[in-house]
N, C-alpha and C positions, 0 to 999 in steps of 0.2 A: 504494500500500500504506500501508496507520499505521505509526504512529511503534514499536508494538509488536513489530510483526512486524520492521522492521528491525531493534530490536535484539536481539530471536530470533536473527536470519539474521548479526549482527555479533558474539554470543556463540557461535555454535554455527564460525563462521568461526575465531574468537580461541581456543577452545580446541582446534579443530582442529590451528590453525599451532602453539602451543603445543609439543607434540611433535614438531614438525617443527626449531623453532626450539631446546629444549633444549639438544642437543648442540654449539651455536655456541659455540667460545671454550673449552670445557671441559675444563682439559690433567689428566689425570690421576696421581697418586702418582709422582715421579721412580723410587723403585728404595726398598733395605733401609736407607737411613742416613735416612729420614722415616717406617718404619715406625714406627704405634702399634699397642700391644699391641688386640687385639678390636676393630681397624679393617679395613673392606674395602680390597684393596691398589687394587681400580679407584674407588674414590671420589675425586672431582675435589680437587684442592689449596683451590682458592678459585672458588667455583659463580659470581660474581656473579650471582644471579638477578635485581636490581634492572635490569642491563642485557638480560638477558634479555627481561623482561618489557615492556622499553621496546621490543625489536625487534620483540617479538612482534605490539605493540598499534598500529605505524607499518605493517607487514605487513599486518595484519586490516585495516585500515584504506583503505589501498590496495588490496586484493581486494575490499574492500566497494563501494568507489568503481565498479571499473568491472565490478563485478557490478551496479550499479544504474545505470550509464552503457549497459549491455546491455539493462536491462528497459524504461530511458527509450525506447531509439532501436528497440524493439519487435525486436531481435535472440536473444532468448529467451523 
């Protein structure tokens, strides 16, 4: 395959895990002594998305692998 198409098939992977990976780590609002006024009470304390996005891209990356370790050895 070209170099395009895998990274078609490595975007459409990555933003797939993306929502899978979200929810990792994500502790939500303790209770009423951190409420803010016109804040949702389930919104996360501290999202770290930069770790997120790190997990995500080591994930894709690895499904990418031996999804093309599958197409090398003619198993799909």
């Amino acid at each position: 395959m070209k170099i395009g198409t895998w990274f078609a098939i490595y975007f459409i992977i990555w933003w797939t895990l993306l929502f899978v990976s979200l929810p990792f780590g994500v502790r939500r609002d303790a209770g009423p002594a951190e409420d803010v006024p016109g804040a949702d009470p389930g919104a996360p304390v501290r999202p770290a998305f930069a770790r997120i996005l790190i997990i995500n891209t080591v994930l894709s990356t690895v499904v990418l692998a031996v999804f093309a370790w599958l197409i090398e050895n003619y198993w799909v």
